[in-house]
C-alpha positions in Angstrom: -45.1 -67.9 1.1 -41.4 -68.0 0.2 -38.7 -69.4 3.1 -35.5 -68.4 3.2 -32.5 -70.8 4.6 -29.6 -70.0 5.6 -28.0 -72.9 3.6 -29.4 -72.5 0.6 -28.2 -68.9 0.7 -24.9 -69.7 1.1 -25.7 -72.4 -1.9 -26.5 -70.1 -3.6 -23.5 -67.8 -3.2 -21.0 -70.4 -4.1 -21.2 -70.2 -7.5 -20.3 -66.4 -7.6 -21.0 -63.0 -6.5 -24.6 -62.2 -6.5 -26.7 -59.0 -6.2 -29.0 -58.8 -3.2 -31.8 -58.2 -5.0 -31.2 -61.4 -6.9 -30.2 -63.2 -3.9 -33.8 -62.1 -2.3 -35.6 -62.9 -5.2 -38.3 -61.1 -4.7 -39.8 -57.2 -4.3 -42.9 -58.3 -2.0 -42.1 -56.3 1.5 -42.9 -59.0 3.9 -40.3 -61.2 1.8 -37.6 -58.7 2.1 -37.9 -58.9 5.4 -37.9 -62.2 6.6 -34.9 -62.3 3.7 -33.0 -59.5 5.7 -32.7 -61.6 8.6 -31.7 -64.6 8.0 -29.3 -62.6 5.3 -28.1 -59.9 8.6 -27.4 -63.3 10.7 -25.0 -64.5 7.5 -23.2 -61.2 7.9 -23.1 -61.3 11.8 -21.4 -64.6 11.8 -19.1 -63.0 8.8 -20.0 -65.9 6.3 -20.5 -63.6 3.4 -18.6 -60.3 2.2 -19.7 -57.4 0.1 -17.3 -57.2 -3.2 -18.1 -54.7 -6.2 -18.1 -55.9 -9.5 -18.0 -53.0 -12.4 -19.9 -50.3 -10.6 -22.6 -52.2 -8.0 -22.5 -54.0 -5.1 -22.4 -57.9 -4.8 -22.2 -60.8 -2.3 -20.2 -63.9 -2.1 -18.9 -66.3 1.0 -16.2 -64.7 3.1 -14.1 -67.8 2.2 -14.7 -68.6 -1.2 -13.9 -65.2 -3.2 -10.3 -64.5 -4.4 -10.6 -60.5 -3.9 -8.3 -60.2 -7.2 -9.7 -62.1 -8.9 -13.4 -59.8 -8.9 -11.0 -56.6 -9.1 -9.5 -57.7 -12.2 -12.7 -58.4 -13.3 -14.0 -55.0 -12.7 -11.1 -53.5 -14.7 -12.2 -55.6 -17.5 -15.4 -54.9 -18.1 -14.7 -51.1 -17.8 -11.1 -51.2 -20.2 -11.1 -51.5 -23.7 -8.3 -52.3 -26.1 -7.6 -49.8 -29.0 -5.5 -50.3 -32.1 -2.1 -49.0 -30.5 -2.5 -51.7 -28.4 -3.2 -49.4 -25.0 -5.8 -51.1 -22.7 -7.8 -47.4 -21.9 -9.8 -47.0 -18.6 -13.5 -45.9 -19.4 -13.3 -44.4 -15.8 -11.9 -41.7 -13.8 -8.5 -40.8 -14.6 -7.0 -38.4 -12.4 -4.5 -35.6 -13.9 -1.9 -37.0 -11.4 -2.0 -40.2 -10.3 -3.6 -42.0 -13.6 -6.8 -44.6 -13.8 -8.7 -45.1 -10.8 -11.0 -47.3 -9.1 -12.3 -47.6 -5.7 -11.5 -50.3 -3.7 -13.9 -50.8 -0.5 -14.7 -46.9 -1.1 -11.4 -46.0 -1.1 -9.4 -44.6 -4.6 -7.2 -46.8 -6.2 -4.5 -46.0 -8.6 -5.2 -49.3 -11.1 -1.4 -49.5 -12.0 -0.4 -49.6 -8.8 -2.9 -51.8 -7.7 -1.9 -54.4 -11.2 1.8 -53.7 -10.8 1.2 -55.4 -6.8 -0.9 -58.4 -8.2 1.6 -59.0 -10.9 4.0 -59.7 -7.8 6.2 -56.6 -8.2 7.4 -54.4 -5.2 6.0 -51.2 -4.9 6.2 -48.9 -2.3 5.2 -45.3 -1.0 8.1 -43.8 -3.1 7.3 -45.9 -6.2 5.6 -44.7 -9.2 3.6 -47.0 -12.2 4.2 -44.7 -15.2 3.1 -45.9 -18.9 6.1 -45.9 -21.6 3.2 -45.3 -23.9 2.3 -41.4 -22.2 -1.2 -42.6 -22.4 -3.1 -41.3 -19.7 -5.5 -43.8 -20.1 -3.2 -46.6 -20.6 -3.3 -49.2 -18.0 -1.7 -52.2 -20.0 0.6 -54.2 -17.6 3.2 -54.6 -20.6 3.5 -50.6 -21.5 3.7 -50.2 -17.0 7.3 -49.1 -16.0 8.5 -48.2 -12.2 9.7 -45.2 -12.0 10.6 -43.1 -8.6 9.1 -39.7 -6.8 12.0 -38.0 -7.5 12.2 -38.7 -11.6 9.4 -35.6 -11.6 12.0 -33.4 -9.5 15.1 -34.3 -12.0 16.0 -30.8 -13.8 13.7 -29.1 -11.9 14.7 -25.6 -9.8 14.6 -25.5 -6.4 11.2 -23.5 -4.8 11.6 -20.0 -3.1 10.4 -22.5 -0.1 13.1 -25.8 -0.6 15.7 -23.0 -0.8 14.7 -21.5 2.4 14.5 -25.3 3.9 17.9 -26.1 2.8 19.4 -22.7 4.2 17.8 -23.3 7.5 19.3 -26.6 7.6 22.5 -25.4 7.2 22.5 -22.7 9.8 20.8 -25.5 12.2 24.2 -27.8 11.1 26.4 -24.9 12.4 27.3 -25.4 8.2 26.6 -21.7 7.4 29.5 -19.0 7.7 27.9 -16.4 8.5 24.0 -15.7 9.9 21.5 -13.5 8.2 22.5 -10.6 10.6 25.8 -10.2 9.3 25.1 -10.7 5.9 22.7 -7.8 6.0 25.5 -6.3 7.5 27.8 -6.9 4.7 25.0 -5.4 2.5 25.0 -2.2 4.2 28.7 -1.8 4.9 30.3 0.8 2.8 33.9 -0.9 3.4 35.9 -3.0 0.8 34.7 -6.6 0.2 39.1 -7.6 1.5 38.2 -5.4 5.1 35.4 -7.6 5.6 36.3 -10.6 5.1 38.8 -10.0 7.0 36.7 -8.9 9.6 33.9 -12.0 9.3 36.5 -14.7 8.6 35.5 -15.5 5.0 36.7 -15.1 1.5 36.4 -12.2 -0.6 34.1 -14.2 -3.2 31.4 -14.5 -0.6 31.4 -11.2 0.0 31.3 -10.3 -3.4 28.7 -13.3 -3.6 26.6 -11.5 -1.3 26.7 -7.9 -2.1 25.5 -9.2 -5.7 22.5 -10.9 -4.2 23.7 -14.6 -4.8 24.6 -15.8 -1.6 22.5 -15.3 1.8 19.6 -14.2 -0.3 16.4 -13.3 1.0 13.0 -13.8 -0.8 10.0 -11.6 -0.7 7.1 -14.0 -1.1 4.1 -12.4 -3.0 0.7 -13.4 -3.9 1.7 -14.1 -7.5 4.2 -14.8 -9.4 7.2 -11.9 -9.7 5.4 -9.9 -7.7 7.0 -8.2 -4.9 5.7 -7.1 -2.4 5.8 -3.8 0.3 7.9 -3.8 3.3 5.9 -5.8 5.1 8.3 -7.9 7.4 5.9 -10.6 8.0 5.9 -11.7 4.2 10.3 -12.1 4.3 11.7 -15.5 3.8 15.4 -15.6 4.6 17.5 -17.7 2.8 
């Protein structure tokens, strides 16, 4: 009947990453066991570690595994290299953030994850985008950093940033006038001079907001254009 030793576990284990079946050796119940054991006291004392290699689990000694070097490992054996010279991910690639893996069952973005080990800075407001616009891509040389805002560069302000920046404004004491008086100005009947007079501004913003392009207010709808009844609830000042 088959022993099991702690020591020659941990032998064992020093060459490399090994399954657990392969480390047990055997399918017999009574060996599995005994095998659990002694393996359960190796993981009590935290001389071993679970790492994944490619998609299964494996186990090595808590001290003797460089944890990028098995992760770079895995992206190998699930990349290829195509003829543009783009290293493609076989895996998940996700419509936003790019190739994934998981990393102690949590998801990765690979760049990211090769851009770190390559001894580059990258922080929350850093992006790893590919100068190659392959999705797929995750080739160190075609990585470039790029920042959260690049995506936001041309782009128009929401119905909701616009109401954000308003607010701010008004909360500054930055605003001219309050949405009061501007509704105000929108019902008067007098001359755009008699009221600014009256409110203290120029002429031009109370031209700007009898036009509708100052002090707006936005009527947000279920879709797109749509507006909706009088329903107060569903009026964002701003």
């Amino acid at each position: 009947m088959r022993e099991y030793i702690r020591e020659s576990i941990l032998e064992r284990l020093a060459a490399g990453p090994v399954m657990y079946a392969d480390l047990a050796e055997s399918r017999n119940r009574d060996c599995r066991a005994r095998f659990g054991q002694v393996f359960n006291s190796l993981r009590a004392d935290g001389l071993i570690k679970k790492v994944w290699i490619g998609q299964y689990p494996h186990w090595a000694l808590a001290s003797g595994v460089d944890e990028n070097e098995v992760l770079i490992r895995r992206i190998e054996e699930n990349s290829r290299q195509d003829s543009e010279g783009c290293i493609n991910w076989l895996g998940y690639v996700d419509p936003r953030r790019g190739p994934m893996i998981r990393v102690d069952q949590k998801p990765q973005s690979i760049r990211r994850l090769l851009w770190a080990m390559n001894g580059r800075e990258v922080d929350y407001q850093t992006t790893i985008r590919c100068s190659c616009e392959n999705e797929a891509c995750i080739n160190l040389k075609h990585l470039k950093k790029g920042s959260r805002k690049d995506k936001a560069i041309g782009r128009k302000y929401s119905i909701v940033h616009r109401k954000k920046l308003a607010d701010a404004q008004r909360a500054n004491g930055k605003a001219k006038l309050t949405m009061e008086q501007a509704r105000e100005v929108r019902a008067s009947a007098e001359t755009n001079r008699t009221l600014a007079v009256r409110f203290g501004v120029s002429e031009a913003l109370i031209s700007g907001i009898r036009r509708d392009k100052s002090y707006k207010e936005f009527h947000a709808g279920l879709f797109p254009g749509q507006q909706p009844a009088n329903n107060p609830h569903q009026q964002v000042a701003a």
